[in-house]
C-alpha positions, 0 to 999 in steps of 0.5 A: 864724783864727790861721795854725797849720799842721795836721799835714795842711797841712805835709803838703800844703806838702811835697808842693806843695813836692816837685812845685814845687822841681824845676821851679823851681830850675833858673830860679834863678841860678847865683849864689844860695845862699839857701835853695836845695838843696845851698847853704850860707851859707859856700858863698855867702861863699866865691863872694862872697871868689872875685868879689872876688878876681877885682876885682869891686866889689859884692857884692848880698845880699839878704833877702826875709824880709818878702816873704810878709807883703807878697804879694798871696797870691790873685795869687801862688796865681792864677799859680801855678796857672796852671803846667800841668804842676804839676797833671799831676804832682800827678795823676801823683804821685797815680796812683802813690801809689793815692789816690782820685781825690777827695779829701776834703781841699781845698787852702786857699788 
């Protein structure tokens, strides 16, 4: 099965995507810039510039480019389901949006 998003799967990920960030972000360090909202890569070179200026000596980057090719995607699915209040705010989100209780689409996993 080739791994093309549908247009319905984009829509799922941005919708997991809205519910899953605010809860998650403010776990992040205050000191990480990659792919993070209201972050840029010369925001992060500018803070690097700043710690060296302040006679720091290391500067850790990293890239988990390759991280998702290598997960365990059932083990990574199992402990975030296991995040309660994603399932209460999905049934919020879908109470206020007056969808059906049921789908007729099932998230794939």
């Amino acid at each position: 099965m080739l791994g093309i998003p549908t247009v319905l799967d984009r829509l799922i990920q941005q919708a997991i995507h809205q519910i899953l960030s605010p809860m998650w972000e403010t776990g992040f360090s205050a000191h990480s810039y990659g792919f993070r909202p209201g972050r840029s890569a010369a925001q992060a070179l500018k803070a690097a510039q700043g710690h060296i200026r302040s006679g720091k000596r290391w500067v850790v980057d990293m890239d988990l480019e390759k991280f998702f090719d290598r997960v365990n995607h059932d083990v990574l699915m199992a402990r975030v389901a296991r995040i309660q209040v994603w399932s209460q705010a999905y049934a919020r989100r879908r109470q206020s949006a007056n969808l059906p209780a049921q789908s007729q689409y099932r998230l794939r996993t």
